[in-house]
C-alpha positions in Angstrom: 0.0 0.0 0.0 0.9 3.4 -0.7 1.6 5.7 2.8 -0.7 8.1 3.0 0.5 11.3 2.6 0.2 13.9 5.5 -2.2 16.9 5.6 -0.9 20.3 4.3 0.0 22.5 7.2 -0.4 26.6 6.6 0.6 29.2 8.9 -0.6 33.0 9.3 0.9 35.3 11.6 -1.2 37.1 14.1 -0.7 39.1 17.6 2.9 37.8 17.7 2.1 34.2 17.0 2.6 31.6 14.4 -0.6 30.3 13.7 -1.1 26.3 12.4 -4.1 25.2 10.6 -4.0 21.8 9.1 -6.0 20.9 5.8 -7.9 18.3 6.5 -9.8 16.7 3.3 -13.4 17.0 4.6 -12.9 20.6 6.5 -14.2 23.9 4.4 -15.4 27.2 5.5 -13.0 29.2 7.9 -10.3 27.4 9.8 -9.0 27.5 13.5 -5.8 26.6 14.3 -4.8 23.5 15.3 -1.4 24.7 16.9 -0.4 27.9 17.9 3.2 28.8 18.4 5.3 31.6 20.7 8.4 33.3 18.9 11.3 34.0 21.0 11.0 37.8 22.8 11.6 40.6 20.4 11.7 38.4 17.1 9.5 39.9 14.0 8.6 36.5 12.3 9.4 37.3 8.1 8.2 33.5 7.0 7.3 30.5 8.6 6.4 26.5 8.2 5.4 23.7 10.8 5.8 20.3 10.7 2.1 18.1 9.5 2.7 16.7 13.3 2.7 20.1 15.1 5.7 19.5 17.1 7.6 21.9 15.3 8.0 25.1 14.1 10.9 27.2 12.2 10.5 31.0 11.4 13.1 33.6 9.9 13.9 36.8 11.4 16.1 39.6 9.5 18.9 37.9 11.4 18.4 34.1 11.5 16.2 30.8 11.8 14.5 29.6 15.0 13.1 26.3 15.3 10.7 26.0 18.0 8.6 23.0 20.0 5.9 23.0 21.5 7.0 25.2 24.4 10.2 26.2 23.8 13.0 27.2 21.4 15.0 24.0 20.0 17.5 25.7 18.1 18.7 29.2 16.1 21.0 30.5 13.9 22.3 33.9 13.4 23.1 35.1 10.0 26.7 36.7 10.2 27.2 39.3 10.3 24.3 41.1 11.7 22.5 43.4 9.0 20.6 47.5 9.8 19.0 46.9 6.5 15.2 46.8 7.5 13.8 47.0 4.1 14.8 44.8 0.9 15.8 41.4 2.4 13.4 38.9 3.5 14.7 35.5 4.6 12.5 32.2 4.1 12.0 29.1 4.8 10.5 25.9 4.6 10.2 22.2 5.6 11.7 19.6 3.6 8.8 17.0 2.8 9.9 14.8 5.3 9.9 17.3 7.6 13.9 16.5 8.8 15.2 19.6 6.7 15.2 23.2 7.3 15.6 25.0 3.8 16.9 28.6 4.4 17.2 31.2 1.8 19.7 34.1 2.9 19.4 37.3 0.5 22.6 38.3 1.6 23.7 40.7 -0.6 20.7 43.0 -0.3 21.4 42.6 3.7 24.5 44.8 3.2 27.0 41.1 4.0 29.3 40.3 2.2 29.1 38.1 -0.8 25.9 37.0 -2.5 23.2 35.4 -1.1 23.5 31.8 0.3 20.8 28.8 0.3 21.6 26.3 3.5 20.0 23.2 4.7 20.0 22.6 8.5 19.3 19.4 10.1 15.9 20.3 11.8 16.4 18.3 14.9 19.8 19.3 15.4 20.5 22.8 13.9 23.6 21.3 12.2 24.2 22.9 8.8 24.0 20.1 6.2 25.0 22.2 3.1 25.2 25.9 2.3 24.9 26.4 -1.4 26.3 30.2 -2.7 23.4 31.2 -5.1 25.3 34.0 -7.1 22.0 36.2 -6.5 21.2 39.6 -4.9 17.6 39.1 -4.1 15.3 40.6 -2.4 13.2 37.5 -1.2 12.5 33.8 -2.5 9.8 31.3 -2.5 10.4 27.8 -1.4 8.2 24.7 -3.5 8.8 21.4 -2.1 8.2 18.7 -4.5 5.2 16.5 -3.6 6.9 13.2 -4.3 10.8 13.3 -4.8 11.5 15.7 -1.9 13.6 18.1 -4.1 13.3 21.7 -3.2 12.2 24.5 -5.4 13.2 28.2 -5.1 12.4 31.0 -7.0 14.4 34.5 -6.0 13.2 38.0 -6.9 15.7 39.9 -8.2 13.4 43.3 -8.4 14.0 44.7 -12.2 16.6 42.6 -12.8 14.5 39.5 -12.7 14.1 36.3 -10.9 16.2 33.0 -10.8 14.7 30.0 -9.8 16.7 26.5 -8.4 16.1 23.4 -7.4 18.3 21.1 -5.1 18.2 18.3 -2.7 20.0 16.7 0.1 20.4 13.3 0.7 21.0 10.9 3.8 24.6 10.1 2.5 25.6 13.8 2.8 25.0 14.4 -1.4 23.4 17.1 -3.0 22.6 18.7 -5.8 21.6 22.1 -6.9 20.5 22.7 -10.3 19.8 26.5 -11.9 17.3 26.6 -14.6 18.3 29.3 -17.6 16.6 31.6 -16.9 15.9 35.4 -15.6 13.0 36.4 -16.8 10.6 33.7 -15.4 8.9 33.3 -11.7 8.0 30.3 -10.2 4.2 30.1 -9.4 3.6 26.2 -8.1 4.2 22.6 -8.6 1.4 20.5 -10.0 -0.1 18.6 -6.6 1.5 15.2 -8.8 4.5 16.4 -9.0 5.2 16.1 -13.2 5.0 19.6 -13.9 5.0 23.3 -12.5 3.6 26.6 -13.8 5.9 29.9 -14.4 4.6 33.8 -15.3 7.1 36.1 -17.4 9.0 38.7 -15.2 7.5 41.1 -17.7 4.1 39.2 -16.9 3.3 39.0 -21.0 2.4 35.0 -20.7 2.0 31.6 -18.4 4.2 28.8 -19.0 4.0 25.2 -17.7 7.1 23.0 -17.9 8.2 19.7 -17.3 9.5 18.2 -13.8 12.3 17.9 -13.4 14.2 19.2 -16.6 12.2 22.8 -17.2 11.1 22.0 -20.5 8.6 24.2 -21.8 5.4 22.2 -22.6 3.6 25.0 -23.5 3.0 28.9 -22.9 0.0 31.3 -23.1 0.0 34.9 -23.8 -2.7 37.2 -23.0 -3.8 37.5 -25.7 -4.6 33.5 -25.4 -7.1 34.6 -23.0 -8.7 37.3 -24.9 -7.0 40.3 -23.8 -5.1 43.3 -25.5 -1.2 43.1 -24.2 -1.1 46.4 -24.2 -4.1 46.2 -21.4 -3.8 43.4 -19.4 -0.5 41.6 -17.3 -0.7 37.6 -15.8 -0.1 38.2 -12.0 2.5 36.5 -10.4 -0.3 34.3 -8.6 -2.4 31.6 -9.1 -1.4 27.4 -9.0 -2.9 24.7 -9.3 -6.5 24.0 -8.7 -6.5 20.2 -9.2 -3.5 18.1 -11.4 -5.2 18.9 -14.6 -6.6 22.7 -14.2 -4.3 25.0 -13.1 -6.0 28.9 -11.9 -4.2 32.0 -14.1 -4.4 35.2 -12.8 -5.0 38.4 -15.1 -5.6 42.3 -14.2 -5.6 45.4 -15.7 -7.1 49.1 -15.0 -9.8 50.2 -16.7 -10.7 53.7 -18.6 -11.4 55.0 -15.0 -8.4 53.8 -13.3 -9.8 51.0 -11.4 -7.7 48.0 -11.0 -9.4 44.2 -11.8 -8.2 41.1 -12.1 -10.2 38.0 -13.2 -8.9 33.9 -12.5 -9.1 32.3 -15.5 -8.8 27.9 -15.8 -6.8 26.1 -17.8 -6.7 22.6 -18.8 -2.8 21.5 -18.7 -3.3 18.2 -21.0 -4.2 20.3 -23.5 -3.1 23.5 -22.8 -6.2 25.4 -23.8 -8.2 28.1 -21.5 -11.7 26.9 -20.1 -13.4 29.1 -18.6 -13.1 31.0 -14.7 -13.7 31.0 -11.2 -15.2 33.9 -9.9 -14.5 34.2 -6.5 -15.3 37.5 -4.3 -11.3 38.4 -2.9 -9.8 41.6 -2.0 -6.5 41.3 -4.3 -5.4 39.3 -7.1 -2.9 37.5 -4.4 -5.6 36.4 -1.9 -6.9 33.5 -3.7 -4.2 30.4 -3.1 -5.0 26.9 -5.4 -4.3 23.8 -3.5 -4.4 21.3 -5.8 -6.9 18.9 -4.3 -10.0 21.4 -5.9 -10.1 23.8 -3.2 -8.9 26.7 -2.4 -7.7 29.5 1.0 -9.0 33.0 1.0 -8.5 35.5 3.7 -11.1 35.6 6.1 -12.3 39.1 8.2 -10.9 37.9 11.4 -7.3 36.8 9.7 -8.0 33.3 10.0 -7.9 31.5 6.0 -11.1 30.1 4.6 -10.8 27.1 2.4 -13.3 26.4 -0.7 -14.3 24.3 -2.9 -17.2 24.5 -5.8 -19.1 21.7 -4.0 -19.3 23.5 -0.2 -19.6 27.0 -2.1 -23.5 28.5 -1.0 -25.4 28.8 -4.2 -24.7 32.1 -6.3 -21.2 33.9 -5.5 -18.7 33.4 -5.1 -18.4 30.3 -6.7 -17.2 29.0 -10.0 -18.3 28.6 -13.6 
């Protein structure tokens, strides 16, 4: 038998707290946390992850990774040397799937340190640094994927107007790894498809959607705007958006109108044969609010800052819903 795998954990970080809420297949409508976790005194929390068991928790500061229990703090590290720089640098992090990895992305550069910035993999029990990988990258921030079957890590590092890089490495038990840098600057990285054989990229310039083959990056195919039956000259893809389910993956576009009102509007499309069908209207704020999960449902923000999860079959009838 196949294990099964373990629920999707999400955190949100309110009143000083890193909030848990795990994704549990029948739960829809607005979540409570299922584990809440206490930063150390004085730490502003940039990003955060927790293990699917809830006995862990690892958060970035400006200055370093904690990993927390329960009730107290585990481990830390302190990025050397200590940065001033409060703007432009955000450090992440994530889980490995396993949950026995730490995956830290250092913008160092933009942190006034010297060098570039670094990616480093820290034993999550222990704190001990299992690899640090020198990106060659000033960024500003990065996103961490983990790959839903292989382990293999994702990252994707905004590089403001000069672009964005995006990687892809893995540790092994035997001390190995490997770090691979796709060629190119000019594409972000959106999501990985919930099967793991493809993931979904958006031009820097935000002209067209691509989706491309796990692991090498081939293209399979792209979509302009104009694809979706827009004027380039009027309308961007957002940087947002995933995967809905392994064959319909959510594209964002927006635009302003002839009065200066932003919109945006999530349009579907079918990834075996990469054509557009149809939307899903769904009543958010911002063109970022909506997150795809893969499974067919989907977070939103909710008034009290606790994440509503979606689907078309617990939607109420009329909006927001999808068509």
């Amino acid at each position: 038998m196949t294990p099964e795998k373990p629920p999707k954990v999400v955190t949100r970080h309110r009143e000083g707290r890193i909030h848990a809420y795990v994704l549990e297949s029948g739960a829809f409508g607005a979540l409570e946390p299922a584990a809440v976790f206490r930063p150390r005194a004085g730490d502003v929390v940039v990003e955060s992850a927790v293990r699917p068991d809830l006995e862990r928790a690892v958060y970035t500061t400006l200055n370093g990774v904690v990993c927390l229990g329960r009730t107290d703090v585990l481990w830390a590290a302190d990025f050397e040397p200590h940065s001033d720089q409060r703007y432009g640098h955000r450090p992440g992090c994530a889980l490995s799937l396993d949950g026995r990895t730490v995956w830290v992305y250092r913008p160092d550069a933009m942190a006034g340190r010297d060098g570039l910035d670094l990616w480093v993999a820290y034993d999550a029990e222990s704190g001990a640094v299992l690899v640090r990988h020198e990106v060659g990258t000033a960024g500003h921030g990065g996103g961490h994927h983990v790959h839903p079957l292989d382990g293999s890590v994702y990252l994707d590092i905004g590089e403001g107007q000069d672009g964005a890089v995006i990687l892809r490495g893995t540790t092994g038990g035997d001390g190995e790894s490997e770090f691979v840098t796709y060629p190119w600057w000019d594409r972000c990285l959106i999501d990985l498809a919930p099967d793991g054989r493809q993931f979904m990229t958006v031009d820097h310039g935000q002209h067209d959607v691509a989706f491309h083959l796990h692991p090498s990056g081939d293209a399979l195919f792209t979509l302009s705007v104009e694809a979706f039956g827009y004027d380039l000259e009027e309308t961007f893809v957002e940087w947002s958006g995933g995967y809905l389910t392994p064959d319909t993956a959510v594209v964002t576009l927006g635009g302003e109108s002839s009065d200066e009102e932003e919109w945006f509007r999530h349009h579907l499309v079918d990834v075996r044969t990469g054509a557009p069908h149809g939307e899903l209207a769904v009543e958010v704020s911002h063109a970022y609010e909506l997150v795809p999960l893969g499974d067919g449902s989907w977070l939103t923000d909710g008034p009290d800052g606790h994440p509503v999860r979606w689907s078309r079959a617990s939607l109420p009838q009329g909006p927001p819903g999808g068509r």
